[in-house]
C-alpha positions in Angstrom: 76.6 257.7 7.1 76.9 255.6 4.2 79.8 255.2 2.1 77.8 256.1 -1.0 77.3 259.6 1.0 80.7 259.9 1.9 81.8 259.4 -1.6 79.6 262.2 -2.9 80.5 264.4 -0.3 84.0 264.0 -1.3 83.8 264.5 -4.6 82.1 268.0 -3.5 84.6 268.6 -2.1 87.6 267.5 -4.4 85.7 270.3 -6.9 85.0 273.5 -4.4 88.7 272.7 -3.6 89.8 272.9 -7.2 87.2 275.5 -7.9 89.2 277.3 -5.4 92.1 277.1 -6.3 91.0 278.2 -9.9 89.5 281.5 -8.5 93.0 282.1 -6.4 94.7 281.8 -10.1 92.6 284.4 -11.9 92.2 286.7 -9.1 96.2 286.6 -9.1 96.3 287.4 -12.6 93.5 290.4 -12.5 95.6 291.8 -9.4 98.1 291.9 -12.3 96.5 293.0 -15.3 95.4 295.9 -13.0 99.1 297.2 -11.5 100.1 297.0 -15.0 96.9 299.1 -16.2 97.5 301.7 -13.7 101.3 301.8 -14.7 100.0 302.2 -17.9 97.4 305.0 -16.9 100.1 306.8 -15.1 102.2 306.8 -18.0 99.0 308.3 -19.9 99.0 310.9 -17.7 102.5 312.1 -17.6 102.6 312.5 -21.2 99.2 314.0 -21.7 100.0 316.4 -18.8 103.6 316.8 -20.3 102.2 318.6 -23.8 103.2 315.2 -25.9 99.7 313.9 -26.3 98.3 317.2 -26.5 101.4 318.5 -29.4 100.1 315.6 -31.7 96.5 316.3 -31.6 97.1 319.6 -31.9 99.5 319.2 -35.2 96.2 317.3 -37.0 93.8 320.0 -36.5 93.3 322.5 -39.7 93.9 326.2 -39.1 91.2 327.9 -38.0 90.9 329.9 -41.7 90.0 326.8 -43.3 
């Protein structure tokens, strides 16, 4: 092979490695974002299941003579 091949194949390979490792980063971050969404969601749930969510919304709505 010649070295001008080599030297493109490289750099090809310098990026997918460094694409990579970029991919890695945001996957590790989503698998974040998503624990802390369904912590979240589970808190959600708890209160709306609890009567708290449902207390408020209920506490806005007119009487039904009005």
């Amino acid at each position: 092979m010649s070295s001008e091949r080599i030297d493109r194949l490289e750099e090809r390979l310098a990026w997918l490695q460094r694409h990579v490792t970029e991919q890695d980063k945001v996957m590790l971050e989503l698998g974040d974002e998503l624990a802390r969404l369904r912590v979240e969601l589970m808190a959600l749930r708890s209160r709306q299941s609890g009567g708290e969510l449902g207390d408020a919304m209920q506490a806005d709505e007119r009487p039904p003579h009005y």
